[in-house]
N, C-alpha and C positions, 0 to 999 in steps of 0.2 A: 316540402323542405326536407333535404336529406340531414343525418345527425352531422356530416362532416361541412354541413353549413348551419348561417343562424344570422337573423334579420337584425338592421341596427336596431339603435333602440328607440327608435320611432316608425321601426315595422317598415319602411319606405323601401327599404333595398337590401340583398342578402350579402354579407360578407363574408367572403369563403377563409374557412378554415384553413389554418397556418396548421402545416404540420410539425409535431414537437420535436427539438432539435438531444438529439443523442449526442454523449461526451462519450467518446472512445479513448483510453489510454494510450498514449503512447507506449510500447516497449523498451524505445531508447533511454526514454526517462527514467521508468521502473529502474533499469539496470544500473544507470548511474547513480541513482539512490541508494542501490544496494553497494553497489561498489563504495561510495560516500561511506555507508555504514562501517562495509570490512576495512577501510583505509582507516577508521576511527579508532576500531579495534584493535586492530594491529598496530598502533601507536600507544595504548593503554598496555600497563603493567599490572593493573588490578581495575576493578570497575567503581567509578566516580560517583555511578548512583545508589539509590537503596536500591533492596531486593525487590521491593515492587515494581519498582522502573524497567529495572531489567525483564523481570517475568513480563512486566508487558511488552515489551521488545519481542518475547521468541514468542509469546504468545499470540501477540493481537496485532504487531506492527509487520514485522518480518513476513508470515503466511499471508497476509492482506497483497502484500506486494509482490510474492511468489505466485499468488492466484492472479494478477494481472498478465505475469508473462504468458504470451501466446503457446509457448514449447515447455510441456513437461520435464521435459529431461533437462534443461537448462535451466528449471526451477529449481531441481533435485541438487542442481550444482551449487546453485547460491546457497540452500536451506546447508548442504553440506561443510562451506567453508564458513558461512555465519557459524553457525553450529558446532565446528570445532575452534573460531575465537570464543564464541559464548563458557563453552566448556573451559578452555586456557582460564580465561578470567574470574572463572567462578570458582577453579579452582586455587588461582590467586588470592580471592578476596577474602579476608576476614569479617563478616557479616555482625553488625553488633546482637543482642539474642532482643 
């Protein structure tokens, strides 16, 4: 019996191994999300959340979805126009201490 097989479980007969199903991202997606983001931004006069929210945004949200796009360079583009709303807004905001 090979490892990509394995007997039911009364040994009677072998049930071939399903192979495991991969999620590939789409890119169209990615980019609308991103675009969703700058459209949100670009409607904001200062930023709605706290500072952590935000810092999670350029930190853990934004690069997650930069790293799905297939084309570097067209990553470089979103981090760039995110990145100067983020900046616009944070220089906007008055952060409480």
């Amino acid at each position: 019996m090979s490892s990509e097989q394995q007997h039911d479980l009364f040994g009677e007969t072998e049930i071939p191994h399903k192979p495991k199903s991969v999620f590939r991202v789409n890119p169209v997606h990615v980019k609308f999300k991103l675009g969703q983001f700058l459209d949100e931004l670009r409607d904001l006069e200062t930023w709605p959340w706290t500072k952590e929210q935000v810092r999670l945004l350029q930190d853990m949200t934004w690069p997650n979805l930069y790293r799905k796009l297939n084309d570097p360079i067209e990553a470089e583009k979103w981090r760039s126009l995110l990145d100067a709303e983020w900046a616009r807004l944070t220089a906007a905001t008055e952060w409480e201490a």
